[in-house]
C-alpha positions, 0 to 999 in steps of 0.5 A: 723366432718371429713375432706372432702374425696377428693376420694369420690369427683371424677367424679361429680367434676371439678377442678379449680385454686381455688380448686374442684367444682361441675358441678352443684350445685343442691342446688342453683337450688332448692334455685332458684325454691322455690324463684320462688314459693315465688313470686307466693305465694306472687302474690296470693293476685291478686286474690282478685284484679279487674282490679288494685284494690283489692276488700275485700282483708284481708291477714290473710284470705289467705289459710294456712296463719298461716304457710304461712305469711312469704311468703305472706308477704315478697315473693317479696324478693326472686326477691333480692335472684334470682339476688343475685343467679344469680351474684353468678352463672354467676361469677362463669361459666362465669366470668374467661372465659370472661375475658380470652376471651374464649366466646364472647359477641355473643356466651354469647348473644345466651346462654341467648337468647336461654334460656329466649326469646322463653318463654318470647315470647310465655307467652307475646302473651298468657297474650295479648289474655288473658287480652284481653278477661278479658278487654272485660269482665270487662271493664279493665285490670287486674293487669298490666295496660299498654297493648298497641302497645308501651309497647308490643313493649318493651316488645318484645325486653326484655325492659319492665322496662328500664326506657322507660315504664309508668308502669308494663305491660303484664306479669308484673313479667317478669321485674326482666327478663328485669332487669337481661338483663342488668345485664348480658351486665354490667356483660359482659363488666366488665369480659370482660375488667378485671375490676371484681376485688373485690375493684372495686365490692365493689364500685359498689354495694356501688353506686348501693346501694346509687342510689337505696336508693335515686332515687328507679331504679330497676337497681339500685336494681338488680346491688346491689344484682348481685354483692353482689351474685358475692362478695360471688362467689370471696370470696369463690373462695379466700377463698375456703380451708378455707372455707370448713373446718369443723369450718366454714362449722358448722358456716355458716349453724348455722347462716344460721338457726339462722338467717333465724329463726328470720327473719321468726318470725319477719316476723310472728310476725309484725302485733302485736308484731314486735321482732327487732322493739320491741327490738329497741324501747325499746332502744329508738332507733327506734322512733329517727331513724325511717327510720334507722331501716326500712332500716336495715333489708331489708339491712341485709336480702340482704348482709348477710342472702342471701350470707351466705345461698348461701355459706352454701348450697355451702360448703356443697354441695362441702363438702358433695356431690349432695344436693337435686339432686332427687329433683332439677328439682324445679330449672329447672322449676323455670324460667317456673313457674315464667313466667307461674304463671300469666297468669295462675291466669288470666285465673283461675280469668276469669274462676272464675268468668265464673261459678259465683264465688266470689273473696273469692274463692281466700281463699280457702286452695283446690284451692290454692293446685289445682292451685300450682299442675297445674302450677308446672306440667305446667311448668315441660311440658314447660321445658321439651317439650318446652324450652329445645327443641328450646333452643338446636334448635336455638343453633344448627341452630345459629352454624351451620350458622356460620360453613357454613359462 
């Protein structure tokens, strides 16, 4: 394998004190999109759901389940993944100008504002009119059970899941949105201050780790992966020569398959014939310390596949040009078709139920496809015509005031 042609680099490129990056990685974006449609793969299940109790539902009689299980099964993790993409990137753009003071908390407050509120709003008042007539119909809601005044309330200010609420309400995915919020105010004030040095990370995502472990905040949860995404960032940044050499380019995409294959025939495997678990017990170490090994994969998955996955598709984008660029608008529609992909169910649970079918309409192969084609195809019209446009308006409008201030 070549050495990296630093001519070939030029002009997609930006340079660093670390060395030459991208000014995008196309790769994460697509690694962001198909985390997104795992969680709604993973969601199908509310399908067999009325009001927050399923009726009849038998996982292996999900659509494609064969090849599918991975997703239905264990979907939830990409929420892990997208907090760990998003410490990755957030270090990565913003960290070294933060704490140079070259943005502002107002200036950081209004990228994000601009990029996550005006979807948020506007799936927030589609899911209320939705559950409404799903409640009007069924006698309840569906899903996500707390829709009063109080939780709309925390929803309007991105505080669904703080600590404040009685349980998941509304577009009930937006909590990892309403998680990330505070995030981006603890990643801020630690750029900030200069505190995001790598002994200091470490620490952090050892008490965050530890919080989660015994108390089960899902703040708790998302400062773990966040940092453990920001750790990736520094190391590479650190290590960047080396780590674009060609021996740990061939090492990191080798364990990067490796391991994701494994994981996925675990995964495939569970309901029989678990491969780890099986290994373990054979050792007579499983049966002793039970709780060791249903911690230990989870804990695997977060700090060494994710990050590994991140560095492997970052190397190699560095390396070897664009990856995926024809089809990274998957990640641009990532945030569209997460916050899309409920209310979307709901109406084609009230629409099922409309023309007189049955909950077992949910394991048909053709809807799930006519339901993937329409969401991806909804969200492509929301980020381009939709978000994109008041994303750039309120910038503008917001420093245009500031000029005339």
């Amino acid at each position: 394998m070549g050495k990296v042609n630093r001519c070939d680099l030029k002009g997609r490129m930006t340079k660093t004190k670390n060395g030459l990056l991208p000014r995008r990685f196309y790769s994460l974006d697509i690694l962001r999109g198909l985390a997104s449609l795992s969680v709604v793969l993973f969601h199908w299940r509310h399908g067999f759901y009325q009001c927050t109790s399923h009726t009849g539902f038998v996982a292996e009689n999900q659509p494609f389940f064969f090849f599918l299980q991975f997703f239905y099964e264990q979907g939830q993790k990409a929420v892990e993944l997208f907090f760990t993409l998003s410490g990755f990137i957030f270090f990565w753009l913003y960290a070294d100008r933060i704490s140079k003071h070259k943005i502002s908390l107002n200036e950081f407050a209004l990228l994000r504002f601009s990029r996550l509120y005006p979807l948020h709003f506007s799936t927030l008042l589609l899911v209320l009119f939705l559950q409404t007539v799903y409640r009007s119909s069924v006698g309840c809601y569906f899903i996500y059970p707390f829709n009063d005044s109080y939780h709309f309330i925390l929803q309007l200010f991105f505080a669904s899941n703080w600590g404040f609420e009685k349980g998941f309400s509304f577009n009930g995915p937006i909590w990892s949105v309403s998680i990330e919020i505070l995030l981006y105010i603890i990643f801020f004030t630690i750029s900030w201050y200069k505190k995001d040095k790598l002994l200091f990370l470490i620490l952090l995502i050892i008490a965050s780790y530890v919080i989660f472990y015994f108390r089960g905040y899902q703040l708790a949860q998302g400062v773990f992966s966040f940092f453990i995404g920001g750790i990736t960032y520094r190391l590479f940044s650190t290590f960047y020569s080396k780590m674009i050499s060609d021996k740990m380019a061939v090492f990191l995409l080798t364990a990067t398959v490796l391991v994701w294959t494994l994981v996925v025939l675990e995964v495939h495997y569970s309901f029989s014939k678990p491969l780890f678990s099986g290994f373990l017990n054979q050792l007579a170490i499983a049966q002793k310390y039970v709780f060791l090994v249903d911690r230990f994969i989870p804990l695997f998955i977060s700090v060494f596949l994710f990050p590994v996955t991140i560095l492997a598709l970052v190397v190699w984008e560095v390396r070897k040009g664009s990856l995926g660029k024809r089809i990274a608008f998957i990640g641009d529609i990532s945030y569209s078709s997460y916050l899309l992909h409920f209310p979307l169910q709901l109406a084609t649970v009230l629409l099922a139920t409309k023309l007189g079918y049955t909950h077992a309409v949910f394991e048909s192969p053709v809807l799930l496809l006519v339901f993937f084609a329409v969401l991806i195809a909804l969200s492509f019209l929301s980020h381009r015509f939709f978000e994109m446009p008041i994303q750039g308006k309120l910038r503008r409008m917001v420093l245009k005031n500031r000029q005339m201030a």
